[in-house]
gemmi code that builds the backbone of each chain (N, CA, C; Angstrom):
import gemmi

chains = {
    "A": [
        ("UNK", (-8.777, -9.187, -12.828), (-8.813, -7.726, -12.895), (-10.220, -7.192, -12.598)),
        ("UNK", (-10.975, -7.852, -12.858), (-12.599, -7.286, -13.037), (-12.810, -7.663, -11.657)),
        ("UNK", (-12.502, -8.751, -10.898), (-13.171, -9.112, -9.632), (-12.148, -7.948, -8.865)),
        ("UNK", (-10.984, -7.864, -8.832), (-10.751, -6.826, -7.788), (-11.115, -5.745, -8.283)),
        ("UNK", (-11.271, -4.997, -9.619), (-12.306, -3.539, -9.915), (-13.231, -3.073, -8.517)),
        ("UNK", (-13.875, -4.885, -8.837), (-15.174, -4.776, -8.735), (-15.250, -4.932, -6.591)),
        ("UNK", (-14.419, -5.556, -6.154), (-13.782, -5.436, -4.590), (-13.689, -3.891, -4.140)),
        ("UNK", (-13.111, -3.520, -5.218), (-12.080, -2.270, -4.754), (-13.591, -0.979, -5.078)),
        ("UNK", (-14.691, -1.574, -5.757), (-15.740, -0.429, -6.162), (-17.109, -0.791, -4.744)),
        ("UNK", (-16.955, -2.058, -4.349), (-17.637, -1.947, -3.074), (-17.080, -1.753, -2.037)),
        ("UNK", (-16.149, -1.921, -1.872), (-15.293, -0.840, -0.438), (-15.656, 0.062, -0.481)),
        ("UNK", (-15.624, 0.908, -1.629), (-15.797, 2.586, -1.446), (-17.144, 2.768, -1.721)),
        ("UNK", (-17.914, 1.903, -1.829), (-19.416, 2.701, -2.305), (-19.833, 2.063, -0.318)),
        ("UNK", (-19.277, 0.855, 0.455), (-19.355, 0.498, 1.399), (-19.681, 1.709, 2.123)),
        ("UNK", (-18.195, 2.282, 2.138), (-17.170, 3.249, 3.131), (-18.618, 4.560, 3.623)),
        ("UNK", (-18.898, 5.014, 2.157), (-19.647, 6.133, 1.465), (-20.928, 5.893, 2.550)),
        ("UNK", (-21.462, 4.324, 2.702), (-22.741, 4.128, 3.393), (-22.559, 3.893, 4.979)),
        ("UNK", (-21.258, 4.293, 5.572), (-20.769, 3.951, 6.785), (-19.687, 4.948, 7.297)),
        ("UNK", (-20.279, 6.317, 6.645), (-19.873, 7.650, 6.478), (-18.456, 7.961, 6.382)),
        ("UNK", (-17.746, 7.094, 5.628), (-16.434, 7.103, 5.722), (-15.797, 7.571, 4.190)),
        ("UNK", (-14.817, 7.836, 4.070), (-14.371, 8.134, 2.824), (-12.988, 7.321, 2.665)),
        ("UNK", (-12.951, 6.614, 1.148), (-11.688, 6.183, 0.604), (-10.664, 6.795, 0.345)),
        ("UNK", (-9.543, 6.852, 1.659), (-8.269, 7.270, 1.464), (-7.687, 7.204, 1.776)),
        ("UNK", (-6.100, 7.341, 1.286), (-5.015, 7.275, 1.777), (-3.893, 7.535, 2.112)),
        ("UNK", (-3.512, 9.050, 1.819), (-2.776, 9.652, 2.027), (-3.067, 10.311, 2.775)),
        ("UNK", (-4.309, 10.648, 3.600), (-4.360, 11.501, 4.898), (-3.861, 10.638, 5.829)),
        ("UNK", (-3.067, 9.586, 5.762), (-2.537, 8.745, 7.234), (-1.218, 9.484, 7.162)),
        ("UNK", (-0.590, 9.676, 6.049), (0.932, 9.973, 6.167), (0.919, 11.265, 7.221)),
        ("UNK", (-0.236, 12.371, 6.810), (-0.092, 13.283, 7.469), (-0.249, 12.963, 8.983)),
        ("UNK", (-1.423, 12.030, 9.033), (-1.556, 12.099, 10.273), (-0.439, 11.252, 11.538)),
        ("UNK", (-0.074, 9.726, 10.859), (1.283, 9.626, 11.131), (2.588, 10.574, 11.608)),
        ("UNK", (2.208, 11.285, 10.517), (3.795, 12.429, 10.995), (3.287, 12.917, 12.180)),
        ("UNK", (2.131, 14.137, 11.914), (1.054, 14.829, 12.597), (1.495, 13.635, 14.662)),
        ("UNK", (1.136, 12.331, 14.421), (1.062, 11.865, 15.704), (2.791, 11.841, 16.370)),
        ("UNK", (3.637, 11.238, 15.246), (5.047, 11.277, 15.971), (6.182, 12.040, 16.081)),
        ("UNK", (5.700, 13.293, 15.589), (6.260, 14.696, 15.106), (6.020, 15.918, 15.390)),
        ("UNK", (4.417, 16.072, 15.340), (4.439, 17.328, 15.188), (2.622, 17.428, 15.779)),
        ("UNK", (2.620, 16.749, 17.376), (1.291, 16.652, 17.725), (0.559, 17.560, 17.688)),
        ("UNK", (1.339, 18.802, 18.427), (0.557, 20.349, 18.904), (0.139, 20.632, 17.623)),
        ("UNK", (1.071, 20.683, 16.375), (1.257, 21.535, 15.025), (-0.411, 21.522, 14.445)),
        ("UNK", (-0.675, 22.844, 13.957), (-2.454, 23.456, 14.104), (-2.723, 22.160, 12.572)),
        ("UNK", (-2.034, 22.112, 11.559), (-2.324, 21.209, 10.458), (-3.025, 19.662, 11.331)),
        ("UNK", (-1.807, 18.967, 11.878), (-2.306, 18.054, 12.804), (-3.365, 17.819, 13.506)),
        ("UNK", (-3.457, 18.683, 14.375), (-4.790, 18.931, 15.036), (-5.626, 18.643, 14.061)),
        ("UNK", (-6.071, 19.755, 13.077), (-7.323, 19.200, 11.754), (-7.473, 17.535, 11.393)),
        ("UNK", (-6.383, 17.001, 10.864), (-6.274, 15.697, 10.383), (-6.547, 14.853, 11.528)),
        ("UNK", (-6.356, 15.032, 13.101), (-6.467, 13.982, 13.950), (-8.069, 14.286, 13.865)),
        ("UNK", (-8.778, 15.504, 13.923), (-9.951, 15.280, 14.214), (-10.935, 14.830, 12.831)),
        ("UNK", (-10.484, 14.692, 11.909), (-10.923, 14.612, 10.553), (-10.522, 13.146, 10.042)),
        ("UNK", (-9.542, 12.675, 10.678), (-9.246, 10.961, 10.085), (-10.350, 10.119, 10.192)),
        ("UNK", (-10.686, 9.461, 9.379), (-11.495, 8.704, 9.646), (-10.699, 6.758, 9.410)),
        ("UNK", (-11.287, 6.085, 8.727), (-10.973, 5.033, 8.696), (-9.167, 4.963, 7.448)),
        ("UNK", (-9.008, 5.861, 7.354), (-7.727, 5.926, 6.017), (-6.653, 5.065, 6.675)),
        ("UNK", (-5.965, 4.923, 8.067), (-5.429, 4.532, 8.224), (-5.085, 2.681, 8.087)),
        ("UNK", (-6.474, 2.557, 8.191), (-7.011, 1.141, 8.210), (-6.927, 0.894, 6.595)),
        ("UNK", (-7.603, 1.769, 5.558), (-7.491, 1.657, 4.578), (-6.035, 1.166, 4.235)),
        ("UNK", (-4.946, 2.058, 4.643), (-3.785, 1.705, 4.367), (-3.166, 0.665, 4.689)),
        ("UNK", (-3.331, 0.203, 5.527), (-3.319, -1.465, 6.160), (-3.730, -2.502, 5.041)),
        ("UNK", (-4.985, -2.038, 5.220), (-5.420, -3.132, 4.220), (-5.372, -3.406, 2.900)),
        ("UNK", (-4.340, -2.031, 2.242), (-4.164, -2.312, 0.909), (-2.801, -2.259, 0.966)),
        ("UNK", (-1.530, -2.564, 1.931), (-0.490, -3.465, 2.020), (-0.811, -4.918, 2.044)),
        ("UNK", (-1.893, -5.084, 3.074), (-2.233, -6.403, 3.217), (-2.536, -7.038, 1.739)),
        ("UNK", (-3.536, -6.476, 0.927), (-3.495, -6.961, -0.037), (-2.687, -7.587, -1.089)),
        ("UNK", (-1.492, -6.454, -1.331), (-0.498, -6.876, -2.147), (0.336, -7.164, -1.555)),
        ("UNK", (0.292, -7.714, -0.066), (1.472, -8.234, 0.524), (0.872, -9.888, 0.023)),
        ("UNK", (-1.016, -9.985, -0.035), (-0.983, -11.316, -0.451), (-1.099, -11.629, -1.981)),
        ("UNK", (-1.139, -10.574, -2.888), (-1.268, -11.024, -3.709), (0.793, -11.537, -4.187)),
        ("UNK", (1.416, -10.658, -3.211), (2.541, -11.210, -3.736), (3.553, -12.472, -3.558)),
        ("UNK", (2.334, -13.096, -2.060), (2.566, -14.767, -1.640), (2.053, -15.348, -2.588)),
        ("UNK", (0.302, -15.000, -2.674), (-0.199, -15.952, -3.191), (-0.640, -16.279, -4.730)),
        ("UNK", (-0.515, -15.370, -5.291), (-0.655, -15.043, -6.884), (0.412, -15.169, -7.821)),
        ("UNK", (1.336, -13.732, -7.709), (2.279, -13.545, -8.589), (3.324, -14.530, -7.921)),
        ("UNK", (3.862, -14.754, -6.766), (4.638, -15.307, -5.756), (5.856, -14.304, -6.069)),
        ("UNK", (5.655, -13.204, -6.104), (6.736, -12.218, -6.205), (7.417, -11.522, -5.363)),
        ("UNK", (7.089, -11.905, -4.300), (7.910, -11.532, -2.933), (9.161, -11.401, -2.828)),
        ("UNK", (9.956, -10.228, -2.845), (11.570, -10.140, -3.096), (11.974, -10.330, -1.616)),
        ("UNK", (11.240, -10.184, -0.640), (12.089, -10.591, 0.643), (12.949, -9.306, 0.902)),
        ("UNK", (12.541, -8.160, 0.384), (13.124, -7.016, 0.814), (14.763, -6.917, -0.071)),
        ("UNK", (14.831, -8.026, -1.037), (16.511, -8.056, -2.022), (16.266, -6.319, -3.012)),
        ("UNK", (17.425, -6.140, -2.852), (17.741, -4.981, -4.127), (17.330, -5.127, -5.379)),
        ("UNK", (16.233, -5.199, -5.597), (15.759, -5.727, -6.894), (15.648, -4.193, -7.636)),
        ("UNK", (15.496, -4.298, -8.895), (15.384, -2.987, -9.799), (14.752, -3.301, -10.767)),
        ("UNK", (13.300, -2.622, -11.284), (12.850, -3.203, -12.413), (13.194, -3.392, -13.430)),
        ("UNK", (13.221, -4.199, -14.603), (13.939, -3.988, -15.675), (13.819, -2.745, -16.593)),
        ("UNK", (11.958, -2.159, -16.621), (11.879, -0.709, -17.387), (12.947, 0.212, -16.596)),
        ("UNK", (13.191, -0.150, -15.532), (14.306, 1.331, -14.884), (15.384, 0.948, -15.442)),
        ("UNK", (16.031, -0.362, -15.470), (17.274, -0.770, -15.836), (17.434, 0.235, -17.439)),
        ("UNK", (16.608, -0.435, -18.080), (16.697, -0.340, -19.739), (16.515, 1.459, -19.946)),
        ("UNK", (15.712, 1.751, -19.061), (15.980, 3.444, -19.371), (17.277, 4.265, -18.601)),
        ("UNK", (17.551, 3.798, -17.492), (18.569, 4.396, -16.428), (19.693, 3.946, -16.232)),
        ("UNK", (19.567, 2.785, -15.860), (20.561, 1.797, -15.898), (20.773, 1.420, -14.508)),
        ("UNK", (21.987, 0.162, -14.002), (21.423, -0.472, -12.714), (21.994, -0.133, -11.662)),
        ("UNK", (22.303, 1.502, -11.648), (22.766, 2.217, -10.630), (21.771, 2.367, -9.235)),
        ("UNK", (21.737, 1.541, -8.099), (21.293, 1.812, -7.218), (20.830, 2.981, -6.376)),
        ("UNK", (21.406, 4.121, -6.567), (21.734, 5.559, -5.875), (20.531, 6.252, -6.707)),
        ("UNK", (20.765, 5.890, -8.549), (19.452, 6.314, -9.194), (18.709, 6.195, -8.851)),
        ("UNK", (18.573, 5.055, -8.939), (16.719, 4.393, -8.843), (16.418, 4.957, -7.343)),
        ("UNK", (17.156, 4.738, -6.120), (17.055, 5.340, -5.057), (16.313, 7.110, -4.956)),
        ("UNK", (16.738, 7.540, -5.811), (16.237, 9.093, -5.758), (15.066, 9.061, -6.833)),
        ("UNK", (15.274, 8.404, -7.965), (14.154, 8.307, -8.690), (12.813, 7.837, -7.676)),
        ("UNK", (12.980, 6.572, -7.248), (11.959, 6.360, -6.271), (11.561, 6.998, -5.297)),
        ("UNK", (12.614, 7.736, -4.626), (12.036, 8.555, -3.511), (11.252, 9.487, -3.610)),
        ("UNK", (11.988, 10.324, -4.676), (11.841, 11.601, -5.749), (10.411, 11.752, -5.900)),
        ("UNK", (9.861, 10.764, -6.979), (8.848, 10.519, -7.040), (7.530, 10.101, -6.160)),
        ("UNK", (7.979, 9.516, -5.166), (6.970, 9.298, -4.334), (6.658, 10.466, -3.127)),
        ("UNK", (8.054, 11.141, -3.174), (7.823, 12.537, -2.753), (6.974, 13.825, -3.171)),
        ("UNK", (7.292, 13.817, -4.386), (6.214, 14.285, -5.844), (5.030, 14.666, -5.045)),
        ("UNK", (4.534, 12.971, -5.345), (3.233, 12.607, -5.262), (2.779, 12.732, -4.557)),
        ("UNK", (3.194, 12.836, -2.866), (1.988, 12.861, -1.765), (2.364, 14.365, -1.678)),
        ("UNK", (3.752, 15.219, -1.963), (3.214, 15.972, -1.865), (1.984, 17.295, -2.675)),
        ("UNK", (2.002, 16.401, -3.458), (0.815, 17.064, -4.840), (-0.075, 16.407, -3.840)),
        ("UNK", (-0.428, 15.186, -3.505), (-1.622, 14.796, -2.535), (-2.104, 15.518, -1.448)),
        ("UNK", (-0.915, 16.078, -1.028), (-1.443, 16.567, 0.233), (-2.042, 18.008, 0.355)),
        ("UNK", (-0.759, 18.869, -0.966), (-1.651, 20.346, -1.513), (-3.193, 20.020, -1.990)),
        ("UNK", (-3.831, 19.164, -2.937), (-4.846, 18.657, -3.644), (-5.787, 18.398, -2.055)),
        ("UNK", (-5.293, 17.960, -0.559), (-6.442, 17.640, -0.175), (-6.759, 16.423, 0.085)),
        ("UNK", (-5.942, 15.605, -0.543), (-6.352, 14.392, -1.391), (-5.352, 13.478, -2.225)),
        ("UNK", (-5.845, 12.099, -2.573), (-4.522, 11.608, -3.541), (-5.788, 11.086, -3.993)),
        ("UNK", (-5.533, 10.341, -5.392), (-6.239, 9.477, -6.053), (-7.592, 8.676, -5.521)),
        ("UNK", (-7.022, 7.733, -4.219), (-8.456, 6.837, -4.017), (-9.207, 8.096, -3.508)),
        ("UNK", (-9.182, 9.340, -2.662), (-10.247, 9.965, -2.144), (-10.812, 10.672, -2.876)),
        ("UNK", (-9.731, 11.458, -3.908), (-10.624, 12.508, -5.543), (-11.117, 11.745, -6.223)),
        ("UNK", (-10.443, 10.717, -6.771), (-11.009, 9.705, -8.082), (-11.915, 8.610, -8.075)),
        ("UNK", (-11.777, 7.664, -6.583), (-12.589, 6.548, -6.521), (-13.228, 7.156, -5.585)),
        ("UNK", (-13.564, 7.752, -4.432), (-14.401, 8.381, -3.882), (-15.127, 9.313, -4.555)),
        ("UNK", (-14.294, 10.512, -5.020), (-15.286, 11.632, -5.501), (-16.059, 11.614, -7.006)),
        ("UNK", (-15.325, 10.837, -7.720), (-16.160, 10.293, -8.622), (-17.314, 9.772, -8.483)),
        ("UNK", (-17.346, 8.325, -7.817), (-18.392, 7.908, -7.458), (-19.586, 8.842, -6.468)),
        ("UNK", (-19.164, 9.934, -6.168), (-20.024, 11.438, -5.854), (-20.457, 12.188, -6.840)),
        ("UNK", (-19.910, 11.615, -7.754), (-20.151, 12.838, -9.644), (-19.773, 14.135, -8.699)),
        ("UNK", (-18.966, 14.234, -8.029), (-18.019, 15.338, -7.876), (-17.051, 15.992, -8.885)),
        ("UNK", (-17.767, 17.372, -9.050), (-16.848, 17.898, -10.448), (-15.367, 18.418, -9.871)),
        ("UNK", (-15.106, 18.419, -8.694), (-13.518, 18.708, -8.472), (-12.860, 16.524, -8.453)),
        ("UNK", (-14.023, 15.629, -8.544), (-13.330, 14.828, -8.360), (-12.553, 14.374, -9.955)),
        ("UNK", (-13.626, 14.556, -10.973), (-13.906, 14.541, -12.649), (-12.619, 15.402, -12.947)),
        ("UNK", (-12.325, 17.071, -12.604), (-11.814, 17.086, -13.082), (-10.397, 17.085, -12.431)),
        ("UNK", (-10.133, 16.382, -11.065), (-8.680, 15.951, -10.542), (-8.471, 14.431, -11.777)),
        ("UNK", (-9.192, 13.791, -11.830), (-9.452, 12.522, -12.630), (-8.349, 12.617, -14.181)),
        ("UNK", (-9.178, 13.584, -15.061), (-8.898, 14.406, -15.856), (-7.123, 14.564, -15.892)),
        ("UNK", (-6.534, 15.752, -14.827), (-5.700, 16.373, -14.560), (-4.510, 15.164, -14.307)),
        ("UNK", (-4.726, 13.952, -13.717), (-3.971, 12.684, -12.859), (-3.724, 12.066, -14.379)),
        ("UNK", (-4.729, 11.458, -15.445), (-4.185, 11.085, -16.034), (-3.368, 11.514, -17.486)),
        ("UNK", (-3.702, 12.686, -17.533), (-3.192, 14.079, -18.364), (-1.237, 13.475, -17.929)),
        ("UNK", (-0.932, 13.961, -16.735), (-0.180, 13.972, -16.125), (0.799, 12.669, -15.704)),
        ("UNK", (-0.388, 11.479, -15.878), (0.525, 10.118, -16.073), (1.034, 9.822, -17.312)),
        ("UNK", (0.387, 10.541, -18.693), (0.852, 10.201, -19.819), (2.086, 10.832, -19.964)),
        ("UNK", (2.201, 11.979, -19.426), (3.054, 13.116, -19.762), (4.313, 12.765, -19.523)),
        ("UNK", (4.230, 12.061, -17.877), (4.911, 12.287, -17.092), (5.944, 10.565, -17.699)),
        ("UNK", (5.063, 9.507, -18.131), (5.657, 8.153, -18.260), (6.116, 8.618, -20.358)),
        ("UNK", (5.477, 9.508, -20.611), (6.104, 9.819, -22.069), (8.093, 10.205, -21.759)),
        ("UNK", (8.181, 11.463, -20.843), (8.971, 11.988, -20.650), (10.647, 10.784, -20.362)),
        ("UNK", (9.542, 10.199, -18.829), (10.768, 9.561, -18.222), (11.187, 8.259, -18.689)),
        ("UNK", (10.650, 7.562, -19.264), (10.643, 6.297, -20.118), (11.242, 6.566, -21.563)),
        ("UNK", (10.832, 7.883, -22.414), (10.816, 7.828, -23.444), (10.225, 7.248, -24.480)),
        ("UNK", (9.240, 6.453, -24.557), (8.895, 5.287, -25.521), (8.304, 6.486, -26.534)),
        ("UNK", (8.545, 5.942, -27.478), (7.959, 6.665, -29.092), (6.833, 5.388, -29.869)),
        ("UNK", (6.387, 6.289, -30.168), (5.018, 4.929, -31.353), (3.939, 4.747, -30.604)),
    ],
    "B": [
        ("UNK", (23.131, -19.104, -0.419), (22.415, -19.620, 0.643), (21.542, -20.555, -0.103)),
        ("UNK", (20.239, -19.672, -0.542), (19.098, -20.288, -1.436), (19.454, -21.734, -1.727)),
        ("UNK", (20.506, -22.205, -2.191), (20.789, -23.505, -2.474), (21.380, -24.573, -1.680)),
        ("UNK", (21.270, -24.388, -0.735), (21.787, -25.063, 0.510), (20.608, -25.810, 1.275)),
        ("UNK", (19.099, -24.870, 0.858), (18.315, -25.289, 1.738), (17.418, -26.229, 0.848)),
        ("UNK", (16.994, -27.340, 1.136), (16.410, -28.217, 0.408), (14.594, -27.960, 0.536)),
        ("UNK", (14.100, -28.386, -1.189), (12.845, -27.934, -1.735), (12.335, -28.184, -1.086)),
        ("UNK", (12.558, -29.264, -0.484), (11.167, -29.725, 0.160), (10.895, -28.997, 1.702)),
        ("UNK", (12.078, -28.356, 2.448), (11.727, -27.226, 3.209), (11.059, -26.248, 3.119)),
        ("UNK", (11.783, -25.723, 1.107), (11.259, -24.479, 1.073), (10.151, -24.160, 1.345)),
        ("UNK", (9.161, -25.898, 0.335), (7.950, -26.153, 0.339), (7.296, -25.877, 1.510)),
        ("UNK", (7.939, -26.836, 2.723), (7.161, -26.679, 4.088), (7.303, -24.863, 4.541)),
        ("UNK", (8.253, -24.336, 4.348), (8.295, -23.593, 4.962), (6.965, -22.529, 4.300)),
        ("UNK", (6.803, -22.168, 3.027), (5.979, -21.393, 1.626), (4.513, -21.887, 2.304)),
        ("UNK", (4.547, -23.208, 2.576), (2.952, -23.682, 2.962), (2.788, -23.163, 4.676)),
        ("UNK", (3.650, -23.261, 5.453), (3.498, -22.775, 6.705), (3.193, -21.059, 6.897)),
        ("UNK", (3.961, -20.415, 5.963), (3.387, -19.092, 6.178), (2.263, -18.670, 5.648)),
        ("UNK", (1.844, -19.218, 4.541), (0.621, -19.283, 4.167), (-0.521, -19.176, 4.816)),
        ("UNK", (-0.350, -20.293, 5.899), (-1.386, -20.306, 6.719), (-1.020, -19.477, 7.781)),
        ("UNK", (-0.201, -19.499, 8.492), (-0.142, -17.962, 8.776), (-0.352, -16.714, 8.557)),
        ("UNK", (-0.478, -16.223, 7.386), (-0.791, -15.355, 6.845), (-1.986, -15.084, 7.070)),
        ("UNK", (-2.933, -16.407, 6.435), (-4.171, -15.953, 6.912), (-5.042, -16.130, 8.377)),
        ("UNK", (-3.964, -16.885, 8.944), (-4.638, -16.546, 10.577), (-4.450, -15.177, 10.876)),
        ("UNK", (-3.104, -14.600, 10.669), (-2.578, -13.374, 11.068), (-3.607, -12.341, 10.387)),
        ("UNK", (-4.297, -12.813, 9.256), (-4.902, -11.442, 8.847), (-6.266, -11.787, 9.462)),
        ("UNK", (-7.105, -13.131, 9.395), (-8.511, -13.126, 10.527), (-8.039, -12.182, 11.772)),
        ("UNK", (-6.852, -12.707, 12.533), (-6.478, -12.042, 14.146), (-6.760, -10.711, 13.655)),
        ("UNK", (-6.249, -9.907, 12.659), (-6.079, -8.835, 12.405), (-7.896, -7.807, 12.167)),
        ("UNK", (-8.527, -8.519, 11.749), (-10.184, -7.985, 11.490), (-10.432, -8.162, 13.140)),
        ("UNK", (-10.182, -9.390, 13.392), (-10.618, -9.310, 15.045), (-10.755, -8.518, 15.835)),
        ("UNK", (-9.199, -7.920, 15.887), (-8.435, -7.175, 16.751), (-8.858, -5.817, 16.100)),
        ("UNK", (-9.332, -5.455, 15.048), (-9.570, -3.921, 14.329), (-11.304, -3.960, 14.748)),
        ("UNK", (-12.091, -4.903, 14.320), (-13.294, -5.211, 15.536), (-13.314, -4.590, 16.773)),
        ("UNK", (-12.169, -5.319, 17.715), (-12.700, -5.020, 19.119), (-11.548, -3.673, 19.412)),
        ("UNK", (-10.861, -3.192, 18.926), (-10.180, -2.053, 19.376), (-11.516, -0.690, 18.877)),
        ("UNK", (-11.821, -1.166, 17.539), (-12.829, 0.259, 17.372), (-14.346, 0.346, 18.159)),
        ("UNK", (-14.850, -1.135, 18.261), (-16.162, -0.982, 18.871), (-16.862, -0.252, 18.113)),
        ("UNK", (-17.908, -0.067, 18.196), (-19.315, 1.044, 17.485), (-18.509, 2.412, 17.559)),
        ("UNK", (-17.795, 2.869, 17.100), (-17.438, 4.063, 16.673), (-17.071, 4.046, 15.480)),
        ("UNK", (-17.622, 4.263, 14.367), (-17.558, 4.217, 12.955), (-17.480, 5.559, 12.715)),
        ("UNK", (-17.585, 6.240, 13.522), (-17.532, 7.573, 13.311), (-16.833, 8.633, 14.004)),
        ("UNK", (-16.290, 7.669, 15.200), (-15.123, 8.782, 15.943), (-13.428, 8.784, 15.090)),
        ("UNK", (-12.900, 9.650, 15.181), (-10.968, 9.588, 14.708), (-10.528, 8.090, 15.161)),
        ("UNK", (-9.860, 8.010, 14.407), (-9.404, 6.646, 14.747), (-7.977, 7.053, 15.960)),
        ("UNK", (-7.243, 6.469, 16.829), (-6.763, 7.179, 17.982), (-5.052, 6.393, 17.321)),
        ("UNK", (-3.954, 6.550, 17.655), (-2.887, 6.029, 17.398), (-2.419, 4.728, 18.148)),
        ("UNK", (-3.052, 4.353, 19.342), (-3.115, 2.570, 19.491), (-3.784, 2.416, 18.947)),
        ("UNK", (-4.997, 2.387, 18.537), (-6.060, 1.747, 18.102), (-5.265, 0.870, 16.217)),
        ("UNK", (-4.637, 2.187, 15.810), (-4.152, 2.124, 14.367), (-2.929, 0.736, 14.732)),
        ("UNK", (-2.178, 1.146, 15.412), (-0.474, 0.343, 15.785), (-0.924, -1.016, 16.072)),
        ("UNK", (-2.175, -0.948, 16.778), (-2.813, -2.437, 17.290), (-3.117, -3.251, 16.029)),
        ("UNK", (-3.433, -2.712, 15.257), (-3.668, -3.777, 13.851), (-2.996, -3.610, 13.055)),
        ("UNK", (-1.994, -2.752, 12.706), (-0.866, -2.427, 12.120), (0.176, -3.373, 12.344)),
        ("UNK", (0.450, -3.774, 13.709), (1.616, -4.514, 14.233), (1.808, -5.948, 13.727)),
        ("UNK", (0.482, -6.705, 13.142), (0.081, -7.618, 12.624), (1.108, -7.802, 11.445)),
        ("UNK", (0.727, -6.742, 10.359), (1.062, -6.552, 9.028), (2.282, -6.589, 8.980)),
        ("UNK", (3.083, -5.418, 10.326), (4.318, -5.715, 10.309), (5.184, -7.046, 10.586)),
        ("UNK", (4.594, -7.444, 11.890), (5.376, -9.172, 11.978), (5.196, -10.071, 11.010)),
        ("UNK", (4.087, -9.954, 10.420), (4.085, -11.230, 8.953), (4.796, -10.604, 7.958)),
        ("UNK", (5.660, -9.254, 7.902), (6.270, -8.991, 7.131), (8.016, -9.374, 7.336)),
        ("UNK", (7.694, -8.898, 8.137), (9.614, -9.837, 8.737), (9.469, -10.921, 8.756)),
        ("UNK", (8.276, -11.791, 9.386), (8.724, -13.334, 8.618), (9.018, -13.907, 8.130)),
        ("UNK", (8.232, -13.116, 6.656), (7.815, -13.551, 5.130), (9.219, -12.985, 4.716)),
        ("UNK", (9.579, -11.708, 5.495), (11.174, -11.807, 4.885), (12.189, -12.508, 5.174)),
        ("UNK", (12.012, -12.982, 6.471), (13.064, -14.068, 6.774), (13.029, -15.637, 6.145)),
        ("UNK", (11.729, -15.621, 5.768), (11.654, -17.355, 5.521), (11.926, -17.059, 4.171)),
        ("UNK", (11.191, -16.227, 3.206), (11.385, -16.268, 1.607), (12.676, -15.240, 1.082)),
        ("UNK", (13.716, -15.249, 1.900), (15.227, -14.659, 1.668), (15.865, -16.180, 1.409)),
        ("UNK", (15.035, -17.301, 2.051), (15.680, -18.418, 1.709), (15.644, -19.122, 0.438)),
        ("UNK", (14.295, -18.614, -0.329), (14.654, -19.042, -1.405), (15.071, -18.022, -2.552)),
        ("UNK", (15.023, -19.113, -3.810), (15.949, -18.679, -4.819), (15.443, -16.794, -5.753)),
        ("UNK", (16.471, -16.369, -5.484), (16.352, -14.689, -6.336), (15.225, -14.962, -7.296)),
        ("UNK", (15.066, -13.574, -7.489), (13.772, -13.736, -8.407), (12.304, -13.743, -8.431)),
        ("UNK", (11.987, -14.780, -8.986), (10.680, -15.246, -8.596), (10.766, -16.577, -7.624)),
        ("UNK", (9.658, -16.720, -6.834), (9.713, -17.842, -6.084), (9.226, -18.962, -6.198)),
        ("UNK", (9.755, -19.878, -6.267), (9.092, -21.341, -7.109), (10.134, -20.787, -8.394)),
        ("UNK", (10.194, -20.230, -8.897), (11.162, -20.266, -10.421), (11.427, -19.658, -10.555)),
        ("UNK", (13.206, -20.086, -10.316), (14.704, -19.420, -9.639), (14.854, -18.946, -11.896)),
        ("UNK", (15.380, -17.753, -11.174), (16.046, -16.805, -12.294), (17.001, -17.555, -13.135)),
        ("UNK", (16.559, -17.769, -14.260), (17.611, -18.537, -14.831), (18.762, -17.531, -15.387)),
    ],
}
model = gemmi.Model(1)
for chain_id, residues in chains.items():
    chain = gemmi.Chain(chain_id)
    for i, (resn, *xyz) in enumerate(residues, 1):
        res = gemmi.Residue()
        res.name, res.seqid = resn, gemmi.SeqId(i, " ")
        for name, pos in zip(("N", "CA", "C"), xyz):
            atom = gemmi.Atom()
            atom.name, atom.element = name, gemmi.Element(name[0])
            atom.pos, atom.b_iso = gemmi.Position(*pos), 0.0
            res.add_atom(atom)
        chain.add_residue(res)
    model.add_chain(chain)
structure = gemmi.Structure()
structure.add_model(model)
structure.setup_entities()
């Protein structure tokens, strides 16, 4: 845990000295932005504003694509798997978890993308800036993870 | 299926992508090397991205085709 912290805190202090910034949700836009919606004026901004994020995103599939050969060896091979916390709160309805997952990851980039930003570029980038919009997105993210894993989980104690 | 194919394949097969894996990801710095060149600072362009992207993707269909062969679960230790 401490050695990848500590991986994942020189990438971005790297990035910072090689004028780049840690992130990753400006690819989705720009992705769409390239196979969708080239002309569209949003697009335009993000093509000229991307910097290395896309690569970022690469390389942090790559990662847990190896940590899931070579570590955990948890590689489902793409099977219908369902975690057991979803099972035990939802149950092992496929169609659920399907919208739950989507749902949620929909959520999120699009809170990322109003914000500007998702996590690695406010929190591990702008932090390490003592950026006070990064402090208090920081703040606001985990406010919002407690809230949000109190709610849908339920756990009490 | 999973049980049809014998360990000691699985084995060969678990150790063969392995090393694949990590040739595929050296090729992959290579190829993100010489597609960007000294531009650390221009947009990154949409071949440039797909060119080292495409990597990630083929060792991903591999890794799904070879480790669909073994057993549910975890790999190396089938779900009891």
């Amino acid at each position: 845990m401490v050695t990848v912290a500590g991986i994942v805190a020189l990438t971005v202090v790297l990035e910072m000295f090689l004028h780049q910034i840690f992130g990753e949700s400006t690819t989705d836009s720009w992705i769409a932005g390239q196979l969708f919606m080239p002309s569209f004026k949003y697009s335009q901004i993000v093509f000229k504003g991307i910097g290395w994020e896309p690569f970022s995103d690469i390389g942090t599939l790559m990662g847990a694509f190896f940590s899931a050969i070579f570590l955990t060896r948890r590689f489902t091979a793409f099977r219908n798997i369902i975690p057991p916390s979803w099972v035990e709160r939802f149950g092992d309805n496929q169609a659920i978890r399907f919208l739950g997952s989507f749902g949620g990851a929909y959520l999120m980039l699009f809170g990322a993308r109003m914000a500007g930003g998702c996590a690695s570029g406010h929190i591990l980038s702008g932090d390490l800036q003592m950026s006070l919009s990064g402090l208090e997105f920081t703040v606001a993210v985990i406010a919002s993870m407690l809230i949000t894993a109190k709610i849908v989980y339920n756990k009490r104690g | 299926m999973a049980q049809k194919v014998d360990e000691r394949i699985l084995n060969k097969m678990d150790k063969t992508f392995k090393i694949l894996f990590i040739k595929g990801f050296i090729i992959q710095i290579i190829v993100a090397i010489i597609v960007t060149g000294n531009t650390s600072t221009t947009p990154l362009t949409g071949w440039q991205v797909a060119s080292v992207g495409i990597i990630t993707v083929l060792l991903l269909v591999i890794a799904a085709v070879i480790y669909s062969q073994f057993p549910y679960s975890v790999l190396g230790k089938p779900k009891e």
